[in-house]
C-alpha positions as CSV (number, residue, x, y, z in Angstrom):
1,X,11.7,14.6,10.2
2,X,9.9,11.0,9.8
3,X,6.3,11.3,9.2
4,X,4.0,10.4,12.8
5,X,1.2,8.3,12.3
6,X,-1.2,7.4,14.9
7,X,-2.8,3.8,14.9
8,X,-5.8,3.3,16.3
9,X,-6.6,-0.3,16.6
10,X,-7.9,-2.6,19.1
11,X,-6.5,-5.9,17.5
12,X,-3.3,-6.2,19.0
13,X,-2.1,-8.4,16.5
14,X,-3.0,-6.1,13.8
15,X,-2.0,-2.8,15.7
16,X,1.5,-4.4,15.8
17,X,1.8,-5.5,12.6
18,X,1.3,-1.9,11.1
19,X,3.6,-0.5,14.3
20,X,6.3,-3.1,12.8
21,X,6.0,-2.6,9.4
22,X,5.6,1.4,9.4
23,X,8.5,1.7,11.5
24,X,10.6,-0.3,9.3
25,X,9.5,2.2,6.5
26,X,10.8,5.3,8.5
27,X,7.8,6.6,10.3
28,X,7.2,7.0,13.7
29,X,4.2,5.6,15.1
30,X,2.3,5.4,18.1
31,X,-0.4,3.1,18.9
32,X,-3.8,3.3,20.8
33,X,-5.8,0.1,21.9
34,X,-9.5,1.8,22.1
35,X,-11.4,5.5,21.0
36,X,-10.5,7.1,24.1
37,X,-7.4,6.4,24.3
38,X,-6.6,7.2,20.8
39,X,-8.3,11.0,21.1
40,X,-6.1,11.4,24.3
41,X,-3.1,10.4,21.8
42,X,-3.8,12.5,19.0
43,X,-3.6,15.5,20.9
44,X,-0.1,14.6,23.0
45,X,1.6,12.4,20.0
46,X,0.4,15.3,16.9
47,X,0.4,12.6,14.1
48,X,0.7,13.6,10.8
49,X,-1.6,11.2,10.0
50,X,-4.6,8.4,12.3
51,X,-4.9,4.8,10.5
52,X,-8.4,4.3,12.5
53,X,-10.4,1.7,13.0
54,X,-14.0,1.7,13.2
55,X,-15.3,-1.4,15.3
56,X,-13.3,0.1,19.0
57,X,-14.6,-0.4,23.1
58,X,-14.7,3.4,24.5
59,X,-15.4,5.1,21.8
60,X,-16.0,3.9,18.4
61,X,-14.1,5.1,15.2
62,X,-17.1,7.2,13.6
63,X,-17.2,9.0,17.7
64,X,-13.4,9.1,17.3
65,X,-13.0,10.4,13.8
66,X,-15.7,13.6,14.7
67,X,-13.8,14.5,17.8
68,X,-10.8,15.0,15.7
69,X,-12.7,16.9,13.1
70,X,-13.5,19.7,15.3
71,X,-10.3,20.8,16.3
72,X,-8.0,19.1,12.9
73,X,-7.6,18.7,9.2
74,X,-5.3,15.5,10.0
75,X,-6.0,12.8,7.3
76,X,-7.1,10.2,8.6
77,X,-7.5,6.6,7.2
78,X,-10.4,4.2,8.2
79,X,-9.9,0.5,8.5
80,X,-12.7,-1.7,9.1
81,X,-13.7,-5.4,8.5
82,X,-17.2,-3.8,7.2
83,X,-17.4,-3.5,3.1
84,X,-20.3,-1.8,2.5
85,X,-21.3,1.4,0.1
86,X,-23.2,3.0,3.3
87,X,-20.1,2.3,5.7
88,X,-17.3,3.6,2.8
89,X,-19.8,6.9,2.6
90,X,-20.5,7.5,6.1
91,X,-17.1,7.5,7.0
92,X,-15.6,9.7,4.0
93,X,-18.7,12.5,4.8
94,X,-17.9,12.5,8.5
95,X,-14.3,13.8,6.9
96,X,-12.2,10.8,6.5
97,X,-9.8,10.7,3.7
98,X,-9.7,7.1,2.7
99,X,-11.2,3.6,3.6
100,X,-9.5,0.7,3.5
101,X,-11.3,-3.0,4.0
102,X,-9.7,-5.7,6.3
103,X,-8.0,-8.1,4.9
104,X,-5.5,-5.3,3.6
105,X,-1.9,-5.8,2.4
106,X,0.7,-4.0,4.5
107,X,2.3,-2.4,1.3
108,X,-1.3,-1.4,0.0
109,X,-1.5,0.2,3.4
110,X,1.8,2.2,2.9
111,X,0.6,2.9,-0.7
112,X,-2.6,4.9,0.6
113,X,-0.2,6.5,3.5
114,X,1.6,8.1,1.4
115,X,-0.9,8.7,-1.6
116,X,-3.2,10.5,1.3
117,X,-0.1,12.3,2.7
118,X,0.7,13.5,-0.9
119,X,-2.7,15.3,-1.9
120,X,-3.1,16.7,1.7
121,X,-0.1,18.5,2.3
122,X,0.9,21.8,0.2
123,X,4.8,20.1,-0.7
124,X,3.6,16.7,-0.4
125,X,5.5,14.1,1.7
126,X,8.9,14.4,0.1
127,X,8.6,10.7,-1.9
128,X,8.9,10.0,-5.1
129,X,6.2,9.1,-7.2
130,X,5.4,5.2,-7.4
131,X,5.0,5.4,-11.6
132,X,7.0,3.3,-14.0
133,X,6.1,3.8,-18.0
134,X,7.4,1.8,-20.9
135,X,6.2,1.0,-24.6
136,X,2.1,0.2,-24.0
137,X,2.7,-0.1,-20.4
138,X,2.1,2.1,-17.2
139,X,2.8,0.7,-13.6
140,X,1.5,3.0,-11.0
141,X,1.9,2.0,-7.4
142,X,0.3,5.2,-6.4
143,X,-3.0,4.0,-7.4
144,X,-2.6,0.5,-7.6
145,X,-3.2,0.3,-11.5
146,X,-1.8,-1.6,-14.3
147,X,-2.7,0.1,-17.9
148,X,-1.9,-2.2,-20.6
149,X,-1.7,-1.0,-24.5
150,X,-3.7,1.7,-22.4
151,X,-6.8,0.1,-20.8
152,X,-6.8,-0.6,-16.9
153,X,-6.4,-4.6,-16.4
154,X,-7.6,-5.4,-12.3
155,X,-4.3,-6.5,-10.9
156,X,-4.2,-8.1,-6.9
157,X,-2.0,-6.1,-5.3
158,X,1.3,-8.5,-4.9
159,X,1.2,-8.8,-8.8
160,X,1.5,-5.1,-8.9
161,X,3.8,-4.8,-6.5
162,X,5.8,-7.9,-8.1
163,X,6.3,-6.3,-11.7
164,X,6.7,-3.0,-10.0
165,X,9.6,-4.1,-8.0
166,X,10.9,-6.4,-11.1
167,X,10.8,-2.7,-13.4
168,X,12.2,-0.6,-11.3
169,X,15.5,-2.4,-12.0
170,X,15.1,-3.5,-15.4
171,X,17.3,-6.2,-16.9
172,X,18.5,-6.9,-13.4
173,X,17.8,-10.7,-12.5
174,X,16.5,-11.3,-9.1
175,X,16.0,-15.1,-7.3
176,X,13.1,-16.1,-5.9
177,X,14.1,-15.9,-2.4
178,X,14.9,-12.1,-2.9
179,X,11.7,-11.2,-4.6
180,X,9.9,-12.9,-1.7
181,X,11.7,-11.2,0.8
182,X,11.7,-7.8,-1.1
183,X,8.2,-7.9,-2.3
184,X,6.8,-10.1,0.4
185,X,8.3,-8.9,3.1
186,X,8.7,-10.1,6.7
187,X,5.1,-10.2,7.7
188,X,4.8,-13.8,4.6
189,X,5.1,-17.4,5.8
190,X,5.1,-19.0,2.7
191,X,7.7,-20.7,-0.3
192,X,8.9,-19.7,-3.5
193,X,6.1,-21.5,-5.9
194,X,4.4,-18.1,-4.8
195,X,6.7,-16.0,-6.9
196,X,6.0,-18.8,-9.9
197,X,2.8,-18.5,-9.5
198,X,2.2,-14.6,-10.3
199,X,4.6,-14.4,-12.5
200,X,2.6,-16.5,-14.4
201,X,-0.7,-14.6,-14.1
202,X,1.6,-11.0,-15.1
203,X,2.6,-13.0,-18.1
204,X,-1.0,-14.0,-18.7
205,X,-1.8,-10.1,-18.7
206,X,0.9,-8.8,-20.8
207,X,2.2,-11.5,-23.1
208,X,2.6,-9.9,-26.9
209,X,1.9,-6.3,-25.9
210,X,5.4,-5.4,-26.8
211,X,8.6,-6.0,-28.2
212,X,10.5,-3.8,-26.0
213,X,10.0,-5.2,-22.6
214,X,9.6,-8.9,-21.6
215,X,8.8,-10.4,-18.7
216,X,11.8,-13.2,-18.7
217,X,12.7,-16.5,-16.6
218,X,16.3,-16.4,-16.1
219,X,16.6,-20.4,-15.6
220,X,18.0,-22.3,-12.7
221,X,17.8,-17.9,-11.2
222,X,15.1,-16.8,-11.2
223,X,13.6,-13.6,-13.3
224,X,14.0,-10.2,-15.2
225,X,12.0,-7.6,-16.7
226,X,14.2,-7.4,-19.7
227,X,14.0,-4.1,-21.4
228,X,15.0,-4.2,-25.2
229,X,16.0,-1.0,-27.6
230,X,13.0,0.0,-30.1
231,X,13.6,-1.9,-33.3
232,X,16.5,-3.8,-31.7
């Protein structure tokens, strides 16, 4: 049974930009333009989970987000153009689970979705765990933090999601074009420099940590994260 996640979102452009992309990822969604509306929702759709935003006509998201809190435990997930302290509190008091700031990246978005889904239910949601770990190097996805010869180095989230993508498969070369359409995904306008580009700032961040993993230029191909044998 997919995962039903309720978007709350008066954007349209937005709203169907997270209906597009969670879909593609296997959940089922529905999607409500204003508060009232998206209480009326959550009680006929059932959502597993509400991605909420605060600034809505009918009912705002902090009105919205207490009238579900009477009657559910559903996480719920604010998204708001607001970034401050007061806002990030008020909303995780009035029993939100997480806060996420516009601009957001749709795979940061998915990241949170199923981090929240994780440490609310009792058996989890049934994915793996987004955590690669080689010689001085941890890559979690869950979190969204790079550990390097074990201190935290602040990472945007494409790089992560680059040298994640590039480790999960290690030694396999991928072209540009793929790593933009796997890491990237549909919802990028852009060319290939991008991928040059943050490889460049990984390799910045992890050049000489180890002998047993490189981040490698496969030329006229594109790239690698070569894995080596200790002492080889």
């Amino acid at each position: 049974m997919p995962h039903k996640v309720l978007i709350v979102e008066d954007d349209s452009n937005i709203a169907e930009l997270l209906h597009l992309y969670l879909e593609k990822e296997g959940f089922e969604t529905a999607v409500a333009n204003d508060g009232g509306k998206g209480v009326e929702l959550f009680h006929s759709f059932q959502p597993d989970l509400v991605l909420l935003d605060i600034m809505l006509p009918v009912m705002d998201g902090w009105a919205v987000c207490r009238k579900i809190r009477e009657t559910s435990k559903v996480p719920i997930i604010m998204l708001t153009a607001k970034g401050e302290t007061t806002d990030r509190v008020e909303g995780l008091e009035m029993g939100a689970d997480d806060y996420i700031v516009k601009p957001f990246e749709m795979k940061e978005v998915l990241a949170r979705i199923h981090a929240v889904l994780r440490r609310t239910s009792p058996d989890g949601d049934g994915s793996a765990e987004k955590k690669l770990t080689f010689d001085k190097l941890v890559i979690n996805l869950d979190s969204y933090e790079l550990l390097v010869d074990g201190k935290r180095v602040d990472t945007p989230p494409k790089e992560l999601e680059l040298l994640y993508h590039l480790a999960s498969s290690p030694n396999r070369v991928f072209t540009r074009n793929q790593l933009l359409d796997e890491v990237w995904g549909f919802d990028y306008f852009g060319d290939s420099r991008t991928v040059d580009v943050h490889i460049k700032r990984l390799r910045e961040k992890l050049e000489g940590v180890s002998d047993q993993w490189n981040l490698k230029t496969v030329w006229g191909v594109g790239y690698k994260f070569e894995v080596n044998a200790p002492g080889s």
